[in-house]
Every structure is written in C-alpha cells, then in structure tokens.
C-alpha positions in Angstrom: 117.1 96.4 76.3 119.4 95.8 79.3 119.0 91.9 80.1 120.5 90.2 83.5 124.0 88.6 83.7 124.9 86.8 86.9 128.2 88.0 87.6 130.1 85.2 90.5 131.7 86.4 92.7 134.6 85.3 95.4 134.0 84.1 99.1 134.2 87.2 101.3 135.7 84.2 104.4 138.6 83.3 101.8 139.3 87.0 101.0 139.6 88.3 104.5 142.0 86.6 106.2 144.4 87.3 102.9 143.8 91.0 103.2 144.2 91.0 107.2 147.4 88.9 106.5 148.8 91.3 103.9 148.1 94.7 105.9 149.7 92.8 108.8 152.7 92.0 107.6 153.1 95.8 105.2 152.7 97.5 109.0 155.3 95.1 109.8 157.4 96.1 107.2 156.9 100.1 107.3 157.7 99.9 111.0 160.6 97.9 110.5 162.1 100.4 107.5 161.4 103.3 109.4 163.3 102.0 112.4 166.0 101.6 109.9 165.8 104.6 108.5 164.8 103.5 105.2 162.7 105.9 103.8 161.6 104.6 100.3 160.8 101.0 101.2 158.5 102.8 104.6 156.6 104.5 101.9 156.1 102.2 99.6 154.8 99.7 102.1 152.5 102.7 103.4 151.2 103.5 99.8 150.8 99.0 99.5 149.2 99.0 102.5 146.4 101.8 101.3 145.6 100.0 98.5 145.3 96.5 100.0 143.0 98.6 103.2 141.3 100.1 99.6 140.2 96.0 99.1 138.1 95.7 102.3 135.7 97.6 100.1 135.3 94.7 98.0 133.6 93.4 100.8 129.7 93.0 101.3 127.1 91.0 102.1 124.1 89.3 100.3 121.1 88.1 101.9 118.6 85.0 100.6 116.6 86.3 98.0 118.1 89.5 97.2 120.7 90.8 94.2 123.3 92.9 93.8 123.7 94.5 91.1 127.5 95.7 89.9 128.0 98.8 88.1 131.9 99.9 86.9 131.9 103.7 86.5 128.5 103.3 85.3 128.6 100.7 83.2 126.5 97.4 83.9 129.1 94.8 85.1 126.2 92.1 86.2 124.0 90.6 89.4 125.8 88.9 92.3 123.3 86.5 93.7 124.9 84.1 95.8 123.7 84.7 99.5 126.8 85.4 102.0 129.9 87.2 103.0 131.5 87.9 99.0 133.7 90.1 97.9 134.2 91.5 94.4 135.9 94.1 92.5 136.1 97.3 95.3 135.9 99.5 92.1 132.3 98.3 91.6 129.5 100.0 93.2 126.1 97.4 94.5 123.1 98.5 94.9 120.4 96.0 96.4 117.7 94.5 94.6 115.4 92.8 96.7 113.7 89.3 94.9 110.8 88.7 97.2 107.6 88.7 96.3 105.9 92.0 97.6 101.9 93.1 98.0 100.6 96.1 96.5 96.8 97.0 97.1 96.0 99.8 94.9 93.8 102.7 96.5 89.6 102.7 95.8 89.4 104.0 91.3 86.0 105.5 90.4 85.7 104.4 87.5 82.6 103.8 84.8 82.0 100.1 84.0 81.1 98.8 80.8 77.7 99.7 80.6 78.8 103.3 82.0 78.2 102.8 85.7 80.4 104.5 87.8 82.0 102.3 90.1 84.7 101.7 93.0 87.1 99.2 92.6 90.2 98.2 93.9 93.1 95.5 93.5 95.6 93.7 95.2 98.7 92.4 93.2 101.4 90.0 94.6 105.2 90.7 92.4 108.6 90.3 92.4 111.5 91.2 90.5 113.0 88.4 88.6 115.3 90.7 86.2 117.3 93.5 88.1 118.8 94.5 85.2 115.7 96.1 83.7 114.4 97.1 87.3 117.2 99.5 87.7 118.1 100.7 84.1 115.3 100.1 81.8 112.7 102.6 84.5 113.4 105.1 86.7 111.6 103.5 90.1 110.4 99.9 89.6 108.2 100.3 92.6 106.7 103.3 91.9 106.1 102.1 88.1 104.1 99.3 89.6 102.3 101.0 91.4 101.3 103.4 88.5 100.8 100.8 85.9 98.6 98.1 88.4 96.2 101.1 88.8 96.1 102.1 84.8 95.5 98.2 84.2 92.4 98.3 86.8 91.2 101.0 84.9 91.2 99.0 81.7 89.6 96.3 83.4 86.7 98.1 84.8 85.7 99.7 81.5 86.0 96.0 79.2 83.1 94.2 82.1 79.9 95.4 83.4 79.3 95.2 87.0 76.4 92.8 86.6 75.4 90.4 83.5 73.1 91.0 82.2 73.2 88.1 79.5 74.1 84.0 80.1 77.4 83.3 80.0 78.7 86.9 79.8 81.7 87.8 82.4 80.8 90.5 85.0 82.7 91.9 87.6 81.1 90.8 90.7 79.7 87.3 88.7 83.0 86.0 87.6 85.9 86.5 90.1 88.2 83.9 88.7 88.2 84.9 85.1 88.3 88.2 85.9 91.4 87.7 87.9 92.9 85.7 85.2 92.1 88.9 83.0 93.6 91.2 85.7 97.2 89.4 85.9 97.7 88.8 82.6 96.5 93.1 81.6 99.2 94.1 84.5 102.0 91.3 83.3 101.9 92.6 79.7 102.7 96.4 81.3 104.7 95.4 83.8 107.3 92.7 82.1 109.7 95.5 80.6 110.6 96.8 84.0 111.8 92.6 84.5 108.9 92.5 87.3 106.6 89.6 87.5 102.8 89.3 88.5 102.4 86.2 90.8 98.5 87.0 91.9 96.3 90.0 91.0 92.6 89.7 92.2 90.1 92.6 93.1 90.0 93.5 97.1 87.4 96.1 96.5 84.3 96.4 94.5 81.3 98.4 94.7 79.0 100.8 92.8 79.8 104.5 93.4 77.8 106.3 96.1 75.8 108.3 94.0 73.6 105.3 92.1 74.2 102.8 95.4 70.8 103.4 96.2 69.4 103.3 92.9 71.6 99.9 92.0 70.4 98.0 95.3 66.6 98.8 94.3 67.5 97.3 90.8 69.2 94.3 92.3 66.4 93.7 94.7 63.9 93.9 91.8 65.8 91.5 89.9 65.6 88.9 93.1 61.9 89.3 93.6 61.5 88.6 89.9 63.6 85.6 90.2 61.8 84.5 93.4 58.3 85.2 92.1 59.6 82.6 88.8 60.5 79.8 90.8 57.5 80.6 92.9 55.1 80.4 90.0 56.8 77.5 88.6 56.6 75.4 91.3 52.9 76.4 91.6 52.6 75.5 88.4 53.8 72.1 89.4 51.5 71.3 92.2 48.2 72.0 90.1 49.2 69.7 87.3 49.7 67.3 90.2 46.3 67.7 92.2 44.8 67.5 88.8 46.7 64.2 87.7 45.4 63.0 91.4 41.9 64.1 91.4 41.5 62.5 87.6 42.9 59.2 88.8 40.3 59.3 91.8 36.6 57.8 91.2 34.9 59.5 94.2 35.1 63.7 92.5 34.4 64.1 89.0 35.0 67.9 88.0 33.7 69.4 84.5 36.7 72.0 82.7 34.6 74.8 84.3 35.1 73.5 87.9 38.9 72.1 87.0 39.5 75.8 85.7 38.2 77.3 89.0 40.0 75.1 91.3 43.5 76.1 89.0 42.4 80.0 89.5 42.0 79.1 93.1 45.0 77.3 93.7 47.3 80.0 91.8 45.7 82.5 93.7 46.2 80.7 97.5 50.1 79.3 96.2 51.3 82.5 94.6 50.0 85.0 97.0 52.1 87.4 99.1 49.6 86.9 102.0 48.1 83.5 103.8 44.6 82.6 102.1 41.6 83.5 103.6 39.4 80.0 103.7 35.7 80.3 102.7 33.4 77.5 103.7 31.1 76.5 101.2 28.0 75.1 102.7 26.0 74.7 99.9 26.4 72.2 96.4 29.2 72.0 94.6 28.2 74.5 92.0 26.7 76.7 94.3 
C-alpha cells in the first residue's frame, strides 16, 4: 500500500527573483557575445538561459486545504502541502488533491428491509481525503469509488434493520436515527479507508416504504396507533372506576351491593371507552328498578 509522505518544498517568492535575475543577466551576456562575434559563449548562454526559463516550471501554487501530489516519471516523489507560491523540482508533475470536506447524497435505493419490506432509502455522507497517496494510486477515481461504495454500504444497512420494531429495545430504521447513523459511518469508513478517504457524517436523508405496500404499511401503522390509543384509553378508564368506587365506599349516604357495584363498572366502561358521547337515561323509578 502506497502511504503519504509530505514532501517540503521551497518558497516560490525566494525562487523567482533568482530565476528572473539569472535569465537577465544570460540575455545580457548572449547579446553581448554576439556583438562580439563570439559564437560559442552566445550559445552557450542561449542553451543556459533555456534551462534556467525550463525552472519557471518549478513554479505553482497551493491553495489552503488542498495537496499536491509529486510524481518523477511516474514514480511517487510525495505531497506538497504548504499553502502558497512554491516551487519544486520542474521535472515533477502535480496534480491537485483537494482536502475539504465534500457532501455526497446518494440517489433513492429500493431495497428490502430486514423483515423483507421493500423500501426507499437514501443517505447523505460528509468526507474528505486525508491520504492523497492512496486517493490517487491505490483506486482509480476516489470520488467516483465513494460514491459507489456509500450506496453498497446503504444497501447493507437496509437489509441488517427492519423499518419498524417490532420488539423493545430493538433498532429500526425510522425508531433509532442516532444508532443507525453511528451504524451507517462506521459500515462506509470500513469500505472507504483504503482509498485514504475519511467519513466525517453519514445519516439517512430519505426514508420511506416503497410505493407498492405504502398504502398497505400506513393502514398497519394506523392500526397499531388506534391499538395504542384504545390501551391508554382503557387504562385510564380503568383508573377512574377504581376511584369512584374507593369514593362511593368511603361515603355513608349510597351503599351499593357487588350486583349494583358491577353494573355501575359495566356502565362506566361503556360511557369512558366509547367511540361516541353516552346517551343519558333517567331513571325515575328505585334504585333497583
């Protein structure tokens, strides 16, 4: 494995004026031999002066986060970071590396989920590179390998969690964003570290059952919250009998038998539990009838 090695380089405003100032004064000097008709020292400055105009190549510039990396006739010479005007070996050849953290939101997967529920999902992955050694030689297009990879690790996601838990404690995709996202960034790290890329964020933008079951799915979801409404209904139902009871057997004016006790608890249930407002009925005769 190709690993990074910062290679320094040498101020580009100390090298410059040297260059101009050598070119300079080899014009000078061809001019001045072939006014003397001096042949040998007019070409030899010419040929100097080529290869000191050759060393302007050397020249180039590096912007805040961002890398260069140097390669000698194709061989791995190292990363220039520091930002500037540098220059370096004109033999070198640079190719830019940018180290700022990027966003990728991978398109809508349909996917099944663990219970085998097809499903859309999407994710949205903040990266940088942090090794542009292995970004450039270790595969072929770093950003296109992200992009691959993010989507295969979505994928792997969606088929380890339901959509929906369906027992306590148990991670779902739409119940347990943070854990999920934890699960997320560490499945796309793993893929993604040989190609010296690193996963700052990764959370799901997108997430939905597939068009086909929607309907079906929202039916089952609203059955599940009428169940758990009609519990916490009953319960608290439950709750204010066993109080009017505890009342009325405290109170010395009404004494009820278990026949009338288990009438008014029917009766109560019935008026506290019922989808619709209770009909009163007046009861103009006795007690018991």
């Amino acid at each position: 494995m190709i690993q990074e090695i910062r290679r320094p380089t040498i101020s580009g405003w100390a090298m410059l004026p040297l260059i101009l100032a050598a070119m300079a004064f080899l014009v000078y000097t061809a001019i001045n031999s072939l006014r003397a008709q001096a042949l040998l020292p007019a070409v030899s400055a010419l040929v100097l002066l080529a290869g000191v105009a050759f060393c302007l190549n050397g020249l180039f510039v590096i912007n805040p986060n961002e890398g260069r990396v140097l390669q000698l006739f194709g061989a791995y010479a190292g990363t220039a970071h520091d930002p500037g005007l540098r220059w370096t070996n004109p033999f070198y050849t640079r190719r830019q590396i940018s180290l700022r953290a990027r966003n990728f939101e991978s398109g809508r997967l349909k996917v099944n989920d663990a219970d085998g529920n097809p499903i859309e999902i999407a994710a949205v992955v903040v990266w940088r590179v942090v090794d542009t050694a292995e970004a450039c030689f270790v595969v072929d297009s770093y950003e296109n390998y992200v992009k691959v990879q993010t989507e295969s690790a979505v994928r792997t996601l969606a088929t380890r969690h339901p959509y929906d838990a369906h027992e306590e404690h148990q991670l779902s995709l739409r119940g347990s964003g943070a854990e999920v996202a934890k699960d997320l960034k560490t499945e796309i790290q793993e893929r993604l570290s040989k190609a010296g890329v690193e996963v700052i964020e990764a959370r799901l933008s997108h997430l939905a059952y597939a068009p086909e079951i929607a309907a079906a799915m929202l039916r089952r979801q609203q059955a599940g919250a009428i169940i758990a409404a009609r519990q916490k209904i009953v319960e608290g139902a439950v709750g204010m009998v066993e109080m009017a009871l505890d009342m009325l057997a405290k109170s010395t004016h009404v004494r009820l038998d278990e026949e009338r006790k288990a009438a008014m608890v029917s009766n109560l249930l019935v008026v506290l539990c019922a989808d619709r407002e209770a009909q009163p009925v007046v009861n103009t005769g006795t007690l018991y009838q």
